[in-house]
PASEBA-1860 file (N, C-alpha, C; in nm, 3 decimals):
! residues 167
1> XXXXXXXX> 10.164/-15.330/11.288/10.087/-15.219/11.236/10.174/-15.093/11.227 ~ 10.239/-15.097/11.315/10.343/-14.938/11.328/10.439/-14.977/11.226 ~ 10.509/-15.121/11.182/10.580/-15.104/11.058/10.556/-15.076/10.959 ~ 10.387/-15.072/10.940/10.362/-15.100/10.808/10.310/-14.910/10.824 ~ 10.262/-14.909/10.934/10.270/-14.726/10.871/10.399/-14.624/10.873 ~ 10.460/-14.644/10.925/10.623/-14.658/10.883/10.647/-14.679/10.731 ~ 10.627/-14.764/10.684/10.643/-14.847/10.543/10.583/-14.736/10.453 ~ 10.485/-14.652/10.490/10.377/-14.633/10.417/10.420/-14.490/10.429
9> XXXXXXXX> 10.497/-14.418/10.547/10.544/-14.305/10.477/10.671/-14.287/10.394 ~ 10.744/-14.373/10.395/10.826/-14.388/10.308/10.812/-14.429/10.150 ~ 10.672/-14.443/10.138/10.665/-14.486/9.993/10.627/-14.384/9.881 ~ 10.710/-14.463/9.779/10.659/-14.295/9.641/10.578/-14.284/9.568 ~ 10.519/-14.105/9.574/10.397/-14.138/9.525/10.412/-14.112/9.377 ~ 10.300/-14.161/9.290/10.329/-14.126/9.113/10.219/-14.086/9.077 ~ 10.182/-14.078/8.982/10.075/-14.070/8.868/10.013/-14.144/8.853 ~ 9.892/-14.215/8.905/9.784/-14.322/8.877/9.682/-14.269/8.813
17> XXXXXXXX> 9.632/-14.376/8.770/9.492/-14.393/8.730/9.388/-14.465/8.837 ~ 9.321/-14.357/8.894/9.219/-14.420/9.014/9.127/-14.500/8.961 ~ 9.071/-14.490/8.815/8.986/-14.519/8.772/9.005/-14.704/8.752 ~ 9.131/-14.703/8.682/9.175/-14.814/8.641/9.195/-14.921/8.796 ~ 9.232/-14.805/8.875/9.262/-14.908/9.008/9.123/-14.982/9.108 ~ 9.016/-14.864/9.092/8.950/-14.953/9.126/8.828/-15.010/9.045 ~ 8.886/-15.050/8.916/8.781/-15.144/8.825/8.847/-15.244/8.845 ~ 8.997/-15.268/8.889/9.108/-15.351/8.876/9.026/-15.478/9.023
25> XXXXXXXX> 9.047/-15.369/9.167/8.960/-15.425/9.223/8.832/-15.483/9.268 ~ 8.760/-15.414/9.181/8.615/-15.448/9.189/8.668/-15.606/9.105 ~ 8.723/-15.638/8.988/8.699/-15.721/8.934/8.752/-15.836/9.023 ~ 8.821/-15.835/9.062/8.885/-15.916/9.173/8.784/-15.973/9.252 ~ 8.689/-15.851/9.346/8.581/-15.911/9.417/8.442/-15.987/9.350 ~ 8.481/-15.965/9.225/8.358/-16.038/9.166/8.337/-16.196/9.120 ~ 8.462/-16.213/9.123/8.531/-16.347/9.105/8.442/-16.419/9.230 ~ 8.463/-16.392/9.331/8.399/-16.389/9.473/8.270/-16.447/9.502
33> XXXXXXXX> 8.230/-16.320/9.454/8.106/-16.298/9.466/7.968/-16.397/9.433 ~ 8.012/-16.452/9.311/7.888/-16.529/9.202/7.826/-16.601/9.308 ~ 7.863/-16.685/9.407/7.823/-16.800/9.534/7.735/-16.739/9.596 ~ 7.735/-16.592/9.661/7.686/-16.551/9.778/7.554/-16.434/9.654 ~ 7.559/-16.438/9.518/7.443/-16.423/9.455/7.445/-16.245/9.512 ~ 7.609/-16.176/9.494/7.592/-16.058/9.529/7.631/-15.956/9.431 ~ 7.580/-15.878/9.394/7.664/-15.792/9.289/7.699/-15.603/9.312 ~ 7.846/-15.621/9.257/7.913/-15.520/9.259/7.876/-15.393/9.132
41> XXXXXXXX> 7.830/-15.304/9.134/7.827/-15.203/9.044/7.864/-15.106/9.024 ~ 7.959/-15.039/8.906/8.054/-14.894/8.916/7.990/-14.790/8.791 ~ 7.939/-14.684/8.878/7.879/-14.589/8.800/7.968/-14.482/8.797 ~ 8.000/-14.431/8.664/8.084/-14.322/8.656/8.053/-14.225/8.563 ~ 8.092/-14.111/8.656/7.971/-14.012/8.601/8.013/-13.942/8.461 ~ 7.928/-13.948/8.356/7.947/-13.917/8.222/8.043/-13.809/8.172 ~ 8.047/-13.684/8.264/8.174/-13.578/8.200/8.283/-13.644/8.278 ~ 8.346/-13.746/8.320/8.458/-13.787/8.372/8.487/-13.852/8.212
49> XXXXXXXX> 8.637/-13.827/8.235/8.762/-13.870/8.099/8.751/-13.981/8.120 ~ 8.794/-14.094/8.061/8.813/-14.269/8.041/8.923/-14.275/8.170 ~ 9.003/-14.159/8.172/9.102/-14.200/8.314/9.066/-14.054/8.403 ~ 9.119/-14.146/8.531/9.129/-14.041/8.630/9.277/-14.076/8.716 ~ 9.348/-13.932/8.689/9.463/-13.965/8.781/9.477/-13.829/8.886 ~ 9.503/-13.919/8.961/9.566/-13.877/9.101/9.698/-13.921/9.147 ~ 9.747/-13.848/9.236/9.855/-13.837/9.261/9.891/-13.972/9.407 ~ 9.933/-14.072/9.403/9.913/-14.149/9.487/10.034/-14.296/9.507
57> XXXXXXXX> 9.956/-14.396/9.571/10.087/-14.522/9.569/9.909/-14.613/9.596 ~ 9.989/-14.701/9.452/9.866/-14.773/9.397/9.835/-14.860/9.451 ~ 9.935/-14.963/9.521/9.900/-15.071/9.632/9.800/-15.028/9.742 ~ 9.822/-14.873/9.814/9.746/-14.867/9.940/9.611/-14.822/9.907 ~ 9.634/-14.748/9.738/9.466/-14.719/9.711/9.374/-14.836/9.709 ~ 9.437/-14.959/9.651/9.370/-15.072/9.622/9.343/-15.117/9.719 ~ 9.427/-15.091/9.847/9.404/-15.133/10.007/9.281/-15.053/10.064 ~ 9.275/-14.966/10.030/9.144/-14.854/10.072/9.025/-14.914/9.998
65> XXXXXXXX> 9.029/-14.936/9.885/8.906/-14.997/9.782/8.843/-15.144/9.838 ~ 8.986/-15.215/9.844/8.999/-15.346/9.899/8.892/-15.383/10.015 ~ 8.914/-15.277/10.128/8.897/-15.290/10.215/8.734/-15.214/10.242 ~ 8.670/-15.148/10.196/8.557/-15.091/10.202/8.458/-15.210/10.125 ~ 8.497/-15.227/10.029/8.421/-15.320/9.955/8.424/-15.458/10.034 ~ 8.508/-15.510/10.116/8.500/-15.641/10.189/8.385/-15.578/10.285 ~ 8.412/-15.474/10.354/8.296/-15.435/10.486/8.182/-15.404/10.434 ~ 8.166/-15.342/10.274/8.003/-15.365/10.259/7.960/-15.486/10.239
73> XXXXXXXX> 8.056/-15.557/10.166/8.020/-15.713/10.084/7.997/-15.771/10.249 ~ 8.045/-15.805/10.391/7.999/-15.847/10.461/7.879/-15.836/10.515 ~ 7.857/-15.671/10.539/7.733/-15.635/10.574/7.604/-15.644/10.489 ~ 7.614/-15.695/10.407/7.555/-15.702/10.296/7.463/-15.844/10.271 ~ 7.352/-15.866/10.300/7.285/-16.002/10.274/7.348/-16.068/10.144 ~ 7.326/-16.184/10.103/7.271/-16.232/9.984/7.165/-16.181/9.927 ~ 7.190/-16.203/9.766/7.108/-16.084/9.688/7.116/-15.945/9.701 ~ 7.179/-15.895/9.736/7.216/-15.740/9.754/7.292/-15.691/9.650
81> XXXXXXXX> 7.309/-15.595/9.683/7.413/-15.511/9.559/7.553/-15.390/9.630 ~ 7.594/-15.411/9.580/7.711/-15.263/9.633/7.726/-15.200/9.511 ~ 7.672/-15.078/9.552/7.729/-14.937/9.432/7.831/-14.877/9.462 ~ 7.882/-14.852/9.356/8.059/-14.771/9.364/8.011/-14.658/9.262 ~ 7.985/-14.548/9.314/7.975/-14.403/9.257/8.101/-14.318/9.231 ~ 8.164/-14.288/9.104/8.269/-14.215/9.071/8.226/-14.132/9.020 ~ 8.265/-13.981/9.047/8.224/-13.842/9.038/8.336/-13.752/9.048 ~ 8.321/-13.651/9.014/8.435/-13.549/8.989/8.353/-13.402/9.047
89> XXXXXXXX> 8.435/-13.344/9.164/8.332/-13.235/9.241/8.475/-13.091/9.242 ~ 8.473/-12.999/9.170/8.561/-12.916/9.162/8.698/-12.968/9.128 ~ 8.803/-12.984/9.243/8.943/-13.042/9.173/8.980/-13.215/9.246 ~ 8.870/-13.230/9.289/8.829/-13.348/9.332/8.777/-13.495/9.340 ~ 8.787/-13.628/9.294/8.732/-13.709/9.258/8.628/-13.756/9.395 ~ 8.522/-13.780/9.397/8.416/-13.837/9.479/8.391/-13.962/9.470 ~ 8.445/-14.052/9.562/8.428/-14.217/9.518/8.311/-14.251/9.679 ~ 8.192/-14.263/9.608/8.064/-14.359/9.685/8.028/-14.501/9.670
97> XXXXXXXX> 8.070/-14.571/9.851/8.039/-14.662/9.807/7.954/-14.674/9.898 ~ 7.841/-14.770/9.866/7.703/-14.777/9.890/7.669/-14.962/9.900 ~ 7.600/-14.959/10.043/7.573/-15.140/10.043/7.426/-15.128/10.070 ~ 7.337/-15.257/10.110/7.232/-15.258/10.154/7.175/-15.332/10.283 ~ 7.334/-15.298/10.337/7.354/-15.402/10.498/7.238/-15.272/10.603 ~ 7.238/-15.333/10.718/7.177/-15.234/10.847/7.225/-15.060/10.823 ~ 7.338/-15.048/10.831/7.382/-14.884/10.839/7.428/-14.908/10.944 ~ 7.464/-14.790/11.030/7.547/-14.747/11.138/7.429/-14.688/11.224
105> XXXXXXXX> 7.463/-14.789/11.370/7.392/-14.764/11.416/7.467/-14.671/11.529 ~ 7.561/-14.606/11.496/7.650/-14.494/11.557/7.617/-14.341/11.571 ~ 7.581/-14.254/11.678/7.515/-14.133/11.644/7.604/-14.035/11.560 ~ 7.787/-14.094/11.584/7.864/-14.013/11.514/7.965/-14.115/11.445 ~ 7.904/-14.132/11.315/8.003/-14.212/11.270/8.119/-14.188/11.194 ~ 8.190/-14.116/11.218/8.326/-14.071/11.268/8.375/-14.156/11.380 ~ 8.299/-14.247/11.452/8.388/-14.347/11.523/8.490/-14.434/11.442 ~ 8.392/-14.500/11.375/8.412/-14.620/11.312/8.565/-14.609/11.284
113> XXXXXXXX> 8.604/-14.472/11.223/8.750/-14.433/11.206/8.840/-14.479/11.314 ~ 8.803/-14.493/11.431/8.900/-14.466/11.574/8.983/-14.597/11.551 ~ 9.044/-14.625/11.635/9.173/-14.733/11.602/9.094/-14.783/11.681 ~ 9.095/-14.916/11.642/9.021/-15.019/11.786/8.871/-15.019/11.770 ~ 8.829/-14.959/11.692/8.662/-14.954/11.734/8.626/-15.017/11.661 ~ 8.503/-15.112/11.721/8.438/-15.219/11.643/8.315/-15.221/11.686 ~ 8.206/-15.248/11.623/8.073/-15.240/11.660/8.022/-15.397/11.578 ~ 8.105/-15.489/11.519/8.019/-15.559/11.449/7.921/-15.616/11.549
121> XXXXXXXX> 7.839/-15.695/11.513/7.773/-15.828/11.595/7.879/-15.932/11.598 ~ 7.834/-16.006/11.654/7.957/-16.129/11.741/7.913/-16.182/11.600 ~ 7.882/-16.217/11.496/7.842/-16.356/11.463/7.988/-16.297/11.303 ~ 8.010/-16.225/11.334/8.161/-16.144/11.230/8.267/-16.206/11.291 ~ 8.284/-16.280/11.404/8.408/-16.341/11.423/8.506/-16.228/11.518 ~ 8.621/-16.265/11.490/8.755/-16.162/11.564/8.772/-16.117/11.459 ~ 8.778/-15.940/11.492/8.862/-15.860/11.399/8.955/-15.739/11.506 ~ 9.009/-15.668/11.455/9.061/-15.582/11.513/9.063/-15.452/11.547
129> XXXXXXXX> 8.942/-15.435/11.426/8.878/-15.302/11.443/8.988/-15.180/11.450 ~ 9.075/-15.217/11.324/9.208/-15.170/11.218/9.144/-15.113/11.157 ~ 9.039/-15.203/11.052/9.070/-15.207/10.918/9.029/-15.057/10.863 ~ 8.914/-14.969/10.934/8.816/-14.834/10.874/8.984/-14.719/10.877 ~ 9.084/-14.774/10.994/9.135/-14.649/11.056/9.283/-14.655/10.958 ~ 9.306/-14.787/10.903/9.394/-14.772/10.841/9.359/-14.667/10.688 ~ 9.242/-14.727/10.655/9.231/-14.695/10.530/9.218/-14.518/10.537 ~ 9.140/-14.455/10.661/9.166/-14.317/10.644/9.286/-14.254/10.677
137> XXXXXXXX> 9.382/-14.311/10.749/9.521/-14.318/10.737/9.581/-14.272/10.595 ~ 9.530/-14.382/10.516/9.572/-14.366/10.366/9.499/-14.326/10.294 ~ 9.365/-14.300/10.355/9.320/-14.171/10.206/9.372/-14.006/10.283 ~ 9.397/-13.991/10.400/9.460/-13.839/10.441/9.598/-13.836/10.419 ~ 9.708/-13.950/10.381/9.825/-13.910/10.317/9.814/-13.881/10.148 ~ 9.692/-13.935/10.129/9.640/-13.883/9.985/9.626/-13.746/10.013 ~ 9.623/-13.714/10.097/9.548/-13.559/10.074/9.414/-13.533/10.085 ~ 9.335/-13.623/10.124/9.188/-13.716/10.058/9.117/-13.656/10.263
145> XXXXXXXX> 8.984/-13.689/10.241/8.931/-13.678/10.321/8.818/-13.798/10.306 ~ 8.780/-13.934/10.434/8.656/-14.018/10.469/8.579/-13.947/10.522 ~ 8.440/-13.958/10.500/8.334/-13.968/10.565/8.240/-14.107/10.557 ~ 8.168/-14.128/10.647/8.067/-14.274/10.629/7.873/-14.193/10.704 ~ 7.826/-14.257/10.646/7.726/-14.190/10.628/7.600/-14.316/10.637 ~ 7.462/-14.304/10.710/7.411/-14.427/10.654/7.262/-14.363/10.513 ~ 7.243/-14.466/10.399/7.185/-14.387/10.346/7.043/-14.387/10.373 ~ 6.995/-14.228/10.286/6.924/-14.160/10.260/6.780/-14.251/10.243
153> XXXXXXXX> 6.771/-14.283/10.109/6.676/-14.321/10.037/6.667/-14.480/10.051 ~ 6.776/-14.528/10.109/6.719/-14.698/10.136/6.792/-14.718/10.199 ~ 6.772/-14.856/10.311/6.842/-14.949/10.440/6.999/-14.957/10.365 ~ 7.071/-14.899/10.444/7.227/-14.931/10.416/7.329/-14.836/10.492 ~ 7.453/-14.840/10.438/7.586/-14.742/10.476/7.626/-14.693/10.382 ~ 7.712/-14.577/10.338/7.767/-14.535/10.253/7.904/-14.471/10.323 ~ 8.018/-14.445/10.256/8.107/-14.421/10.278/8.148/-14.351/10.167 ~ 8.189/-14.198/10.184/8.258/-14.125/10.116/8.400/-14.087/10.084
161> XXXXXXX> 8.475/-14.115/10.012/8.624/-14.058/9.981/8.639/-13.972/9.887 ~ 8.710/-13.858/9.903/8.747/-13.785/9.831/8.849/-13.785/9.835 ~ 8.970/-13.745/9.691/9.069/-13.737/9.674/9.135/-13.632/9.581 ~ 9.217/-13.569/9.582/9.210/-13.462/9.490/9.290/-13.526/9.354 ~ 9.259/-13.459/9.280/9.326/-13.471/9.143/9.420/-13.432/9.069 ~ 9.490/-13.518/9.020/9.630/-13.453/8.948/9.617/-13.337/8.854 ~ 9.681/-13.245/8.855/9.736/-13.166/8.761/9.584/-13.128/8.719
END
């Protein structure tokens, strides 16, 4: 783990397209998906351009995308859905993703971030309770700020990233 964040400050950042990166991944998980009768959905909000770039290293964004979308898709029954909300908030892109698993049953979930912390139920197997802390790792060398949230208006979690925007 320490090589690979090592690895990860040494890498260069360019000109992406966030947009492109995570339709790239969503499509990936959908391949997946058809068995467990779950579906992925990306809403993007109408004054956003066909691209969105940010300033970044495209492997670890896809690792951040990668990796949120596996933890809703787990928490997530059969027949469910995951929403991916793309939004643009001042010089900022707003990426929501949204499942219809339990939520967090955490009073401050700002844990979930901590290295080591795991709350699944046993029936999730061994994990390492890495995976939330890497990814805000790599959305704050973005420049980017996580939040996780459970929602509002129906049974689930949501998780917020923001990232700022190029130029």
């Amino acid at each position: 783990m320490l090589k690979d964040e090592a690895s990860l400050s040494r890498e260069k950042m360019k000109k992406i397209d966030l947009l492109l990166v995570i339709t790239n991944v969503v499509e990936e998980f959908k391949q997946n998906l058809s068995s467990q009768n779950k579906k992925i959905k990306i809403y993007i909000d109408n004054k956003l351009k066909k691209e969105g770039y940010i300033i970044g290293i495209e492997n670890r964004l896809e690792q951040v995308i990668a990796n949120l979308l596996d933890n809703s898709i787990s928490f997530s029954e059969n027949n469910s859905k995951i929403e991916i909300e793309i939004s643009e908030i001042s010089k900022n892109f707003v990426l929501l993703i949204k499942d219809e698993g339990p939520g967090f049953n955490e009073t401050s979930t700002q844990k979930i971030f901590k290295r080591f912390y795991s709350n699944r139920p046993t029936k999730f197997g061994e994990h390492s309770g890495l995976g939330l802390n890497i990814v805000k790792n790599i959305v704050e060398l973005h420049k980017g700020r996580i939040s996780a949230s459970n929602r509002v208006d129906v049974k689930g979690a949501q998780i917020e990233v923001l990232l700022p925007k190029s130029g």
